[in-house]
C-alpha positions as CSV (number, residue, x, y, z in Angstrom):
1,X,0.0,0.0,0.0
2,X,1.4,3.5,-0.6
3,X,0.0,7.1,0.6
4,X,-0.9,9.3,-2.4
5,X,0.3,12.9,-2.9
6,X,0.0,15.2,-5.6
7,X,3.3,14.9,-6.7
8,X,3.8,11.3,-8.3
9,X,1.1,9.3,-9.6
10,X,1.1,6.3,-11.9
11,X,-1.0,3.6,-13.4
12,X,-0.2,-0.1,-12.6
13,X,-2.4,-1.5,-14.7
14,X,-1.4,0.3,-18.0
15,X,2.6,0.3,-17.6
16,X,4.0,-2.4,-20.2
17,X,7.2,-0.6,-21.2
18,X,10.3,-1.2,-20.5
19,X,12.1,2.6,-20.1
20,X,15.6,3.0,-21.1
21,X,16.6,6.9,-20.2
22,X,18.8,8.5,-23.1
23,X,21.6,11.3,-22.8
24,X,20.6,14.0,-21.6
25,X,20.5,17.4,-23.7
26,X,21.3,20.9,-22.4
27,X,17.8,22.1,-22.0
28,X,16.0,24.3,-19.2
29,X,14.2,23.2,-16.9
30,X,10.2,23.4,-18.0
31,X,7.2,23.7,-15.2
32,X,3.9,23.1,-15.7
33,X,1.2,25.7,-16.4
34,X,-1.8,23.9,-16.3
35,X,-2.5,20.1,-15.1
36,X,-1.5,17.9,-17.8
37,X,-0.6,14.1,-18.4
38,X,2.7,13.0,-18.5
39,X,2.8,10.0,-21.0
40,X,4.4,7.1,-22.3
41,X,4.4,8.3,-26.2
42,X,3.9,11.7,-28.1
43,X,0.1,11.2,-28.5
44,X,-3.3,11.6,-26.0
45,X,-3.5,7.7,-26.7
46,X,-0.5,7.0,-24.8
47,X,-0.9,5.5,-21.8
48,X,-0.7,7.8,-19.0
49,X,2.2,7.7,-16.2
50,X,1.3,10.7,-14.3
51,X,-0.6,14.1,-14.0
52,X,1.5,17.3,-12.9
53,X,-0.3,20.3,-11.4
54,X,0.4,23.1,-12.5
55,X,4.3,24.8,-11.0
56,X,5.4,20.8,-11.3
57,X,9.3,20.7,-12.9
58,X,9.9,17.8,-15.5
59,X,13.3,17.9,-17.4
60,X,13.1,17.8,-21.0
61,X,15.5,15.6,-23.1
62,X,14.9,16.6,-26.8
63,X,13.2,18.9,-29.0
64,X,9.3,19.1,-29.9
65,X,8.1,16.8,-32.1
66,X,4.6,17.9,-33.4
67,X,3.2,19.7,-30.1
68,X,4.8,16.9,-28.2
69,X,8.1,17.7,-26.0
70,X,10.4,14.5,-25.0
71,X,11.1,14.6,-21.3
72,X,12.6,12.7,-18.6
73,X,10.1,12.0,-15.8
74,X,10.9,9.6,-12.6
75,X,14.1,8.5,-14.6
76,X,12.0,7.0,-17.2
77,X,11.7,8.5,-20.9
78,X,8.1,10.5,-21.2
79,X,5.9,12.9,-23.1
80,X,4.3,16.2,-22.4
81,X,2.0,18.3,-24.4
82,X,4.4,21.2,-25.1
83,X,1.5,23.9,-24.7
84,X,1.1,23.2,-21.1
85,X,4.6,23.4,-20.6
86,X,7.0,26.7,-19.7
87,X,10.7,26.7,-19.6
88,X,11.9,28.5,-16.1
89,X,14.5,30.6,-15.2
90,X,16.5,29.8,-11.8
91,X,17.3,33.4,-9.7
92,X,19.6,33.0,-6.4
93,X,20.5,35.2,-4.0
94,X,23.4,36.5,-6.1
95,X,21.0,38.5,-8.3
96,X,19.5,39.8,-5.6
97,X,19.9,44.4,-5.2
98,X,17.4,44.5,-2.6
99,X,14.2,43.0,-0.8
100,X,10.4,43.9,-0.9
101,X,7.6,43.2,1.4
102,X,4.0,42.5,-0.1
103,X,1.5,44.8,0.9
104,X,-1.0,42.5,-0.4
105,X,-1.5,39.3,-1.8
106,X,0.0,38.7,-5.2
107,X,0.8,36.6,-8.1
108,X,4.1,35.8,-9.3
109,X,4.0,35.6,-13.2
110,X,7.0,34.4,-15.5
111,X,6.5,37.6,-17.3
112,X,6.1,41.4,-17.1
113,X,2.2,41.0,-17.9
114,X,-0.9,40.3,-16.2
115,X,-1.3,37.7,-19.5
116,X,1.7,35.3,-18.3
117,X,1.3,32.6,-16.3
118,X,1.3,32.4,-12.9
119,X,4.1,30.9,-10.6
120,X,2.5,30.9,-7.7
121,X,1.2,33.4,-5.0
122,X,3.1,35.3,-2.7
123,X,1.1,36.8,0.5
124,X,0.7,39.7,2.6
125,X,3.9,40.3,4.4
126,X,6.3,37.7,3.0
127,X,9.8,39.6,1.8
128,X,11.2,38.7,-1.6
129,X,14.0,39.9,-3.5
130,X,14.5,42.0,-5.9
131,X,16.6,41.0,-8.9
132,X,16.5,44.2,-10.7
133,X,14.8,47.2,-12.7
134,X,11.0,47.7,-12.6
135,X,9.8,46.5,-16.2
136,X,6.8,48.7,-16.7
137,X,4.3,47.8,-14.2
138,X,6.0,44.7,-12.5
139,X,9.3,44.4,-10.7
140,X,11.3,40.9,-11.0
141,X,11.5,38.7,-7.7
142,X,13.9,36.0,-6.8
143,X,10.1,33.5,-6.0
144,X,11.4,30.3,-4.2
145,X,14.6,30.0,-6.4
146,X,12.6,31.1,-9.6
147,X,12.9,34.4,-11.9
148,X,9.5,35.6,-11.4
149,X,7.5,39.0,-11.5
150,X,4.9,40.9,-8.9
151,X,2.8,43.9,-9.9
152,X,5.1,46.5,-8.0
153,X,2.1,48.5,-6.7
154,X,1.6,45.7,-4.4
155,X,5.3,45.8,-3.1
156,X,6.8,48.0,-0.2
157,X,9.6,50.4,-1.4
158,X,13.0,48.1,-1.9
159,X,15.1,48.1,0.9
160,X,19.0,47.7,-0.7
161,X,20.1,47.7,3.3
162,X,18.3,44.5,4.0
163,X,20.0,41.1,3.3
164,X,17.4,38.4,2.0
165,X,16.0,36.6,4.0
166,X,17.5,33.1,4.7
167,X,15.5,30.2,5.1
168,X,16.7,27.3,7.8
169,X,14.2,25.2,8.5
170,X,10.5,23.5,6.3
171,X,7.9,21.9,7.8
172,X,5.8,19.5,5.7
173,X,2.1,20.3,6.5
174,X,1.0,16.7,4.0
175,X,2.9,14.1,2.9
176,X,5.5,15.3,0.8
177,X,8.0,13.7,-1.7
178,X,12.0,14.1,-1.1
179,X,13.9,13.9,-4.4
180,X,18.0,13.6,-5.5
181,X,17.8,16.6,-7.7
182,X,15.7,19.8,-8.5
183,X,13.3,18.7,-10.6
184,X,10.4,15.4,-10.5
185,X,12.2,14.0,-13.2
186,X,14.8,13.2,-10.5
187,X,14.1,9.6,-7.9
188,X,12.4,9.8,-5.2
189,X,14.3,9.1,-1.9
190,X,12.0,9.3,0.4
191,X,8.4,11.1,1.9
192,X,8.3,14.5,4.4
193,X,5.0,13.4,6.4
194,X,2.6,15.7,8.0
195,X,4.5,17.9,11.1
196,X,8.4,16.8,9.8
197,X,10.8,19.6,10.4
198,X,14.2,19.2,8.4
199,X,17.1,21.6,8.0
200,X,17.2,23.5,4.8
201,X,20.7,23.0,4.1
202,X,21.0,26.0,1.2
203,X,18.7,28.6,-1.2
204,X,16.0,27.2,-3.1
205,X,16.9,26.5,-6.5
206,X,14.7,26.5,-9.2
207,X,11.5,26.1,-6.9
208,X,13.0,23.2,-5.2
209,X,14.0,23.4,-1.3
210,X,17.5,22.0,-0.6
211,X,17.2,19.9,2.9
212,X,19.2,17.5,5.0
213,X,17.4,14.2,4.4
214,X,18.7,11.5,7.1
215,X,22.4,12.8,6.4
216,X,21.5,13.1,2.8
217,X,21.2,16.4,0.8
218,X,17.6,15.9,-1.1
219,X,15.1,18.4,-1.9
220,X,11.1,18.9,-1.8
221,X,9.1,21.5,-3.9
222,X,8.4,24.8,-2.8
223,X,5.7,25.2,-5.8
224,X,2.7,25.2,-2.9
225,X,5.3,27.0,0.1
226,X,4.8,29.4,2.0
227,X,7.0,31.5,5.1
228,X,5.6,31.2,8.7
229,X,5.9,33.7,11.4
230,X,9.1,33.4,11.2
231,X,10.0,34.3,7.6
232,X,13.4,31.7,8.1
233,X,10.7,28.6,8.3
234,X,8.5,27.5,5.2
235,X,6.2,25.5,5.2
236,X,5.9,22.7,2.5
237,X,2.6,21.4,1.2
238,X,1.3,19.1,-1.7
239,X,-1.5,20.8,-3.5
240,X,-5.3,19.4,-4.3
241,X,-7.1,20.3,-7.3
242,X,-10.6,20.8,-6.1
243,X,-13.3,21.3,-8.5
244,X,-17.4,22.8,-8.6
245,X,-16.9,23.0,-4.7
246,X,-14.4,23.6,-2.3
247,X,-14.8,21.0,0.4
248,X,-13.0,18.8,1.7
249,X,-11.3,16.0,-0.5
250,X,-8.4,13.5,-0.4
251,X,-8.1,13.1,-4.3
252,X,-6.0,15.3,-6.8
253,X,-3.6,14.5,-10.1
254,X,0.1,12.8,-9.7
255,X,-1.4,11.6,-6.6
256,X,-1.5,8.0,-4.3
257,X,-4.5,7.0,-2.6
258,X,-3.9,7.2,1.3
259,X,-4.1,3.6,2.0
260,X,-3.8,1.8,-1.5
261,X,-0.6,0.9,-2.9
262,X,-2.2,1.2,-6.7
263,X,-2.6,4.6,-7.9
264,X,-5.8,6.4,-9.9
265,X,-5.3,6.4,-13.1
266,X,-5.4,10.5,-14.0
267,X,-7.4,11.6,-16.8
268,X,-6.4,11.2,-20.5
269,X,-6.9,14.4,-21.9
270,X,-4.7,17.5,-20.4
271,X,-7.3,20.3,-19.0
272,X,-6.6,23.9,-20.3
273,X,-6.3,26.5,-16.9
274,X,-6.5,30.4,-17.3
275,X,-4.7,31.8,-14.8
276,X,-6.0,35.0,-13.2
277,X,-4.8,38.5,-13.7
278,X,-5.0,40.1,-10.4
279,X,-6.2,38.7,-6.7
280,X,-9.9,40.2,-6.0
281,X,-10.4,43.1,-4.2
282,X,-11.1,42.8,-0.5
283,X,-13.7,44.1,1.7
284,X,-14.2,44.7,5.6
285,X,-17.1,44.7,7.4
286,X,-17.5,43.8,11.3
287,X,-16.2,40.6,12.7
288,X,-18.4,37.9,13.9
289,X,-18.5,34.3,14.4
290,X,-19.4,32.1,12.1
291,X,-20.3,27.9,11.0
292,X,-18.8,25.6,8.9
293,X,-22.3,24.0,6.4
294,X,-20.1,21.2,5.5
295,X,-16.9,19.5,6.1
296,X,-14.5,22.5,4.4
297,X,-10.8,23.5,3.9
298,X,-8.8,26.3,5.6
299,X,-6.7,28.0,3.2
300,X,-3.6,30.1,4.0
301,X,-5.0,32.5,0.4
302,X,-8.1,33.7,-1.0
303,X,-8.7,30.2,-3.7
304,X,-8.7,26.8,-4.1
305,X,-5.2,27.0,-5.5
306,X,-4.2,28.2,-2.1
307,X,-2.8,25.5,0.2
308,X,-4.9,23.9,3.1
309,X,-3.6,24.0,6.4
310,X,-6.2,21.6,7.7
311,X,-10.1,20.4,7.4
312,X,-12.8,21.3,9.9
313,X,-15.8,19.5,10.4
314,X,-19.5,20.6,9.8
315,X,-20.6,23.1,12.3
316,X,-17.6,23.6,13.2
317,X,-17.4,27.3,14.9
318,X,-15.0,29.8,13.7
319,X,-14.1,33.9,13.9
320,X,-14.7,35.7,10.6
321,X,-12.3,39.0,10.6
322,X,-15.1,40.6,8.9
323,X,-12.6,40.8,5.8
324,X,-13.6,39.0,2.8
325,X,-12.3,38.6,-1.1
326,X,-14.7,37.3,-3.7
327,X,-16.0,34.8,-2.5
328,X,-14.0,34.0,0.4
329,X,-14.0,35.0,4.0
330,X,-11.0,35.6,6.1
331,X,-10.8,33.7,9.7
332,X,-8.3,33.4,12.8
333,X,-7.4,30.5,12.8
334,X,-4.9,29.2,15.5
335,X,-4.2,32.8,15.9
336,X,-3.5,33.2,12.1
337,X,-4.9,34.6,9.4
338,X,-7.0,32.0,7.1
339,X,-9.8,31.9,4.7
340,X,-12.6,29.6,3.8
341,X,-15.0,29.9,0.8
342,X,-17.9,31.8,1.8
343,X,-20.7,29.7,0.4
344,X,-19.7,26.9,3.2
345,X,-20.2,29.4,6.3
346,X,-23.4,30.7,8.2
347,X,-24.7,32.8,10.3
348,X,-26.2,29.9,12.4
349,X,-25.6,26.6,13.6
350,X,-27.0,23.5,12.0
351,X,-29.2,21.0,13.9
352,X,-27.1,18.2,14.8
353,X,-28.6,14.5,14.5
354,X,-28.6,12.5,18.0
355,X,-25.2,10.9,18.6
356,X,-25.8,7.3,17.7
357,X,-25.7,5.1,21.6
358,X,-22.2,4.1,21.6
359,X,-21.8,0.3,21.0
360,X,-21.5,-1.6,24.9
361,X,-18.0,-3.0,25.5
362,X,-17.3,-6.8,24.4
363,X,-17.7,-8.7,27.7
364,X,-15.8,-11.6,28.6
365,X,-17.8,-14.5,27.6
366,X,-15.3,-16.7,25.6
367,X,-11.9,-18.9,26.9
368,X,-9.2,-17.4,28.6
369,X,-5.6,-19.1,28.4
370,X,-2.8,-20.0,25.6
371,X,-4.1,-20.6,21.6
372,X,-1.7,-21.0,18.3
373,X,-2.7,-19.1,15.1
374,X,-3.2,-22.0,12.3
375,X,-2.7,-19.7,9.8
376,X,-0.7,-15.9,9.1
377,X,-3.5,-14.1,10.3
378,X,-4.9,-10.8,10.3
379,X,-4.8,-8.5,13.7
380,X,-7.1,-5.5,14.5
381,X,-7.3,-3.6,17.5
382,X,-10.5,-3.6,17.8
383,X,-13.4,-6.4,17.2
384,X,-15.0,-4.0,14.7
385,X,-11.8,-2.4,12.7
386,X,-11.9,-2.8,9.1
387,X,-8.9,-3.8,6.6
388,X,-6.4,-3.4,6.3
389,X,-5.4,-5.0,9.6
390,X,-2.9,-3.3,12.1
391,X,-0.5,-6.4,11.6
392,X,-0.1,-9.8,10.9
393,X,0.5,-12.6,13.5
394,X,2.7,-15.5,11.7
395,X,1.1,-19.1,11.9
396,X,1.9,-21.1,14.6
397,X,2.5,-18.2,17.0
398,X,1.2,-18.6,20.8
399,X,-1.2,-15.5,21.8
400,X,-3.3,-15.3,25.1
401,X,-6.6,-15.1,25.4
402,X,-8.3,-12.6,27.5
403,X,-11.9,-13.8,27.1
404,X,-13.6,-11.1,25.2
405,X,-15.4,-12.8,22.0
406,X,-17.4,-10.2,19.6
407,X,-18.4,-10.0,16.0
408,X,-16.3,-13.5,15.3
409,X,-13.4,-12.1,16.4
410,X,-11.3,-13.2,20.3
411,X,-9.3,-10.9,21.9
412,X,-5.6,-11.7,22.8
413,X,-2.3,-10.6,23.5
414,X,0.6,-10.9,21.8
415,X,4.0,-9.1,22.3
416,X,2.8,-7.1,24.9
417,X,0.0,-5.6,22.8
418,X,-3.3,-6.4,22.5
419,X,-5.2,-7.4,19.4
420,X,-8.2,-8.8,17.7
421,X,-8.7,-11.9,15.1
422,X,-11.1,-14.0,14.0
423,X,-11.7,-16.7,16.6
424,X,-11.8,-19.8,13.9
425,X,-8.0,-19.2,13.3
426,X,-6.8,-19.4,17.0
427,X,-6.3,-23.0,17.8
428,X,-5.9,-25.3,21.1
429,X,-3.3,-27.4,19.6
430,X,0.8,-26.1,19.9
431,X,2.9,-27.0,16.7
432,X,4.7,-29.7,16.9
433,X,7.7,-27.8,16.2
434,X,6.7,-24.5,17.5
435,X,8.8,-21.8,15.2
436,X,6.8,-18.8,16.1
437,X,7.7,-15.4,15.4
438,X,8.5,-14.4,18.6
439,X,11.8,-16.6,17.9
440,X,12.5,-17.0,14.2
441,X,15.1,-15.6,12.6
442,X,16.1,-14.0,9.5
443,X,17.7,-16.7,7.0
444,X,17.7,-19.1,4.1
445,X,15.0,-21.0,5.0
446,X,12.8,-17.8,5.7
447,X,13.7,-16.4,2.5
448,X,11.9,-19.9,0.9
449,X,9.3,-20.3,3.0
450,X,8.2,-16.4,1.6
451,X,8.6,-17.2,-1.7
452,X,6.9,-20.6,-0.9
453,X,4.2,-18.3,0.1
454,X,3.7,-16.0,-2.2
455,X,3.8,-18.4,-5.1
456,X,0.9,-20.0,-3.9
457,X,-1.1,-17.0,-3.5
458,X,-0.7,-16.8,-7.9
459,X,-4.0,-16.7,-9.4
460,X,-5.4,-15.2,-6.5
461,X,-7.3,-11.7,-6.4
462,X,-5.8,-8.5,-6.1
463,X,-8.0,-6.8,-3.1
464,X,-7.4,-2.9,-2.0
465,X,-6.0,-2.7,1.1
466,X,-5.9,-7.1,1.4
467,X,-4.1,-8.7,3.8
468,X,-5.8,-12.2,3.0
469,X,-6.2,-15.0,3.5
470,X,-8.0,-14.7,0.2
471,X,-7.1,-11.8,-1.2
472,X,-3.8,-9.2,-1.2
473,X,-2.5,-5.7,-2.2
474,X,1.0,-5.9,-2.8
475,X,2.1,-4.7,0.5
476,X,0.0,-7.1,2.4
477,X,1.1,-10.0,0.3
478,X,4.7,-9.2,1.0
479,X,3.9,-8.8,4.8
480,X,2.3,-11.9,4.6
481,X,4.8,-13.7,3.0
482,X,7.2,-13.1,5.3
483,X,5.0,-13.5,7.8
484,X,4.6,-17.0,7.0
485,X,8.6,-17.1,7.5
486,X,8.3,-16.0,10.9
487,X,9.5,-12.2,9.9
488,X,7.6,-8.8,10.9
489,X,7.3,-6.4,8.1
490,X,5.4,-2.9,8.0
491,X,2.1,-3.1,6.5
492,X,2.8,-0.2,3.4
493,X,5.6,0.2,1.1
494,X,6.7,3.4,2.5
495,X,7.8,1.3,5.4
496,X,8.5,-1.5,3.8
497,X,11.5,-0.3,1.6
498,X,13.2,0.6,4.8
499,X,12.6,-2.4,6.5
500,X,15.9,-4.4,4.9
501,X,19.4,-3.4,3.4
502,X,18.9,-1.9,0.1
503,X,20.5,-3.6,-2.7
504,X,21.3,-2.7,-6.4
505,X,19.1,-3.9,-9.2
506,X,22.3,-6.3,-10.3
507,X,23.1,-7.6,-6.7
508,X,19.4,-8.8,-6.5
509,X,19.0,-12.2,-4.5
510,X,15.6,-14.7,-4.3
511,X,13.3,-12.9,-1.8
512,X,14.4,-9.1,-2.0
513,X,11.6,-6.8,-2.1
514,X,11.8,-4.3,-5.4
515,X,9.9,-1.2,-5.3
516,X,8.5,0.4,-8.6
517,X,6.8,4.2,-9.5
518,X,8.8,5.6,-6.4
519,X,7.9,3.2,-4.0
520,X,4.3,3.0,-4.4
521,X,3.9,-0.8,-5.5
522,X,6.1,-3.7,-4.1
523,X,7.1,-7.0,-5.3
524,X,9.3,-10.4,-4.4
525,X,11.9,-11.3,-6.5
526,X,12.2,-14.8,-7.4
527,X,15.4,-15.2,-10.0
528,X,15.6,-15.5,-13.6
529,X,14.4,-11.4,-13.9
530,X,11.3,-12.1,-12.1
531,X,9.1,-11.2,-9.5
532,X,5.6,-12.4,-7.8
533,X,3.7,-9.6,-7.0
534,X,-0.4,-8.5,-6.9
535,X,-0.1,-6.3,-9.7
536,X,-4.1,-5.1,-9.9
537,X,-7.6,-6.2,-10.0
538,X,-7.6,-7.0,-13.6
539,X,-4.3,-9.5,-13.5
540,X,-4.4,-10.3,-9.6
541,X,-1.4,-11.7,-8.5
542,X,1.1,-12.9,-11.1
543,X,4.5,-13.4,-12.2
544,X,5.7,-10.5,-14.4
545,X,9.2,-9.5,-15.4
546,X,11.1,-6.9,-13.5
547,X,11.5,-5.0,-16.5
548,X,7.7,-4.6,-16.5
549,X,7.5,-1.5,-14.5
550,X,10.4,1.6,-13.3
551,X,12.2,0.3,-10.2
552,X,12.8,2.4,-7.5
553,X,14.5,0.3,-4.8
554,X,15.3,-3.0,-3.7
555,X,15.6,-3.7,-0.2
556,X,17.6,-7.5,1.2
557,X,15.0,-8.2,4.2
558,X,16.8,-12.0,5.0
């Protein structure tokens, strides 16, 4: 299972090409404008690898071929519609003469005119710096790393005593890729979650964040960033396409679903956007308080291209300012300034149905004492939870019973913790040879007993969010491989591919776990080029060449 974010997405069940990356041209660096598909060939009947939102960096690799630009994407050899496409020019702090502050909230365009598109959008009383002469009715701005422009009536007169500001620190507000290189063309090394702090180890270059990455220097986006209180700490967000309404919602393009380790396959045709001109005028009237209608967004801007900071819940009561802009109304919010789209507040609170009688307490009723598990089995902690299970308890594993029975499932303890299972599986009879995971070890014979495993799984369905017995995503058939084999793996792949040693593609042994479209989707190898893995619910689980997707990692786990 993998966690989605907007940055990567791609398609499991359409990748059949084997990518072999060619020599890379001298070309800038181009960014998205709009949200478009990233494909496999130079035509809309290409199968699609990804969506990039608009500010997203790919790195192109030769010249346009009838609309179509060739570019490298994830290390793999792509396509991209050349008209929702901008090359970008990197600024550091070098160029810098001076710095602004924003009086207002403003877009950063690539050009001296309210016609080019925008970068992003700078906000009341973040500094920037200036990189030189005022070109009619814009000055240029060093934006994140990025040449960029902002109308200078909404700037404060340059200061040329005041060093730019540097940024230390980022704090991922969503989960967030980490990359080699300056660009999503480059690997992904890892995921920021919500709440990380890292180091920002340098200037932004190019709209990409330099940070200290466990010891490693890496870099995240700063497309969808903005500066705290403290103007040294951004804060680093994935961004969510929203569309007829702005409430609350977990999908968006180059995204993972939270939970799945397949991703949604993104639209085939690449949406035109027109970007606005100028931010709406506000207005301010008296403050008041204020309900949420529905369960809504809380924006850091005035648009649902402005990055949410969190989601509150209908009813929910909050302090309009009094200021609104278009459609959207300003709120304190943890003692900053927010907004929320105006159609989802009120005047009044809602009626609230009756809280449903909370559900009485399982009871013990049922055995008490030592059981085995006859089978790798599924553990929840709680008699209701639904899959994916918390863990998996290898079979032939002693657990203790505590005597609490419900909904076919017996409470227990195992390792200190307790769990839930379904009572059929927990037998009265000990193995004769009892190799339980409280005591195996990592070896040869664990490595075969997994493969064992999984192979006998082929044919089988391809569930989201499985952990069997009957059917598997390809995280929980991996855990439950190894399971089998008396080893404990994480249930996603996030976790998984740092679960083991990681290996190189040509060092690959029977049983290492390879990784594919930046860790989202795992699979076992098995020799001879191969792997066993649940691929998706059209093929179910199946042997397929490793070749048959990008690889990402390979992590040794016995």
């Amino acid at each position: 299972m993998a966690i989605t974010s907007t940055l990567v997405a791609g398609s499991l069940a359409t990748a059949s090409l084997v990518f072999a990356p060619l020599a890379q041209a001298d070309y800038s660096p181009l960014a998205a404008t709009a949200t478009v598909n990233v494909r496999q060939g130079p035509d809309t009947s290409s199968s699609v690898l990804a969506t990039l939102s608009s500010g997203d960096t790919v790195t192109q690799r030769g010249a346009e071929q009838d609309g179509w630009l060739p570019i490298t994407y994830n290390g793999a050899n792509a396509w991209i519609q050349a008209q929702y496409v901008a090359s970008t020019t990197a600024a550091t702090q070098k160029d810098q003469i001076s710095t602004a502050e924003l009086t207002a909230d403003a877009y950063v365009r690539t050009a001296a005119n309210a016609n080019a598109w925008v970068l992003g959008t700078a906000h009341t009383g973040d500094k920037v710096g200036i990189t030189g002469q005022a070109s009619g009715d814009y000055t240029p701005v060093n934006f994140y790393g990025r040449a960029g422009w902002i109308a200078t009536k909404l700037l404060s007169a340059a200061d040329a005593s005041v060093t730019s500001i540097k940024i230390t620190t980022a704090i991922s507000s969503d989960y967030l890729w980490v990359r080699g290189g300056e660009s999503t063309a480059a690997q992904s090394i890892g995921m920021l979650y919500p709440g990380d702090r890292v180091d920002v180890t340098g200037d932004p270059v190019g709209g990409w964040v330099p940070i200290n990455f466990n010891g490693k220097t890496a870099f995240v986006a700063a497309n969808y960033s903005r500066y705290l209180t403290d103007p040294t700490v951004v804060t680093l967000s994935t961004k969510t396409d929203v569309t007829n309404k702005d409430t609350a919602t977990s999908t968006g393009t180059d995204s993972s679903t939270a939970g799945g380790s397949t991703a949604t396959t993104p639209t085939t045709t690449a949406p035109t956007t027109t970007a606005p001109t100028t931010p709406p005028a506000t207005t301010q009237a008296a403050a008041s308080t204020k309900y949420t209608t529905a369960d809504v967004n809380v924006r850091v801007g005035p648009g649902i291209d402005q990055q949410s900071v969190t989601v509150l819940k209908e009813n929910s009561q909050v302090a309009a300012t009094g200021k609104t802009s278009g459609d959207w109304t300003e709120v304190s919010y943890d003692g900053a300034s927010r907004w929320i789209s105006s159609q989802y507040l009120s005047d009044t609170k809602q009626a609230e149905a009756p809280a449903p009688a909370p559900a009485p307490d399982p009871t013990p009723a049922g055995p008490t004492g030592s059981r085995w598990t006859t089978a790798a089995l599924n553990a929840y902690g709680s008699s209701t939870q639904p899959k994916p299970a918390t863990t998996v308890v290898p079979e032939g594993t002693q657990v203790e019973l505590t005597g609490k029975q419900a909904d076919g499932r017996s409470e227990y303890t195992w390792n200190g913790t307790t769990y839930w299972s379904a009572t059929e599986y927990l037998g009265t009879n000990a193995p004769a040879t009892n190799t339980s995971a409280n005591t195996a070890k990592p070896g040869a014979n664990a490595v075969e007993t997994a493969i064992n495993f999984a192979m006998s799984k082929l044919g089988g369905p391809y569930v989201w969010g499985g952990t069997g017995p009957v059917g598997y995503d390809c995280s929980g058939l991996m855990q439950a491989a190894y399971a089998a084999a008396g080893v404990t793996l994480p249930r996603v792949t996030w976790d998984q591919v740092n679960a083991g040693k990681q290996v190189s593609v040509g060092d690959l042994q029977p049983g290492d776990l390879v990784f594919f479209y930046d860790n989202g989707h795992v699979g076992m190898y098995i020799g001879n080029g191969n792997i066993v893995n649940a691929l998706n619910e059209d093929a179910g689980i199946v042997v397929t060449p490793i070749s048959y997707m990008p690889i990402s990692a390979a992590v040794r786990i016995a």
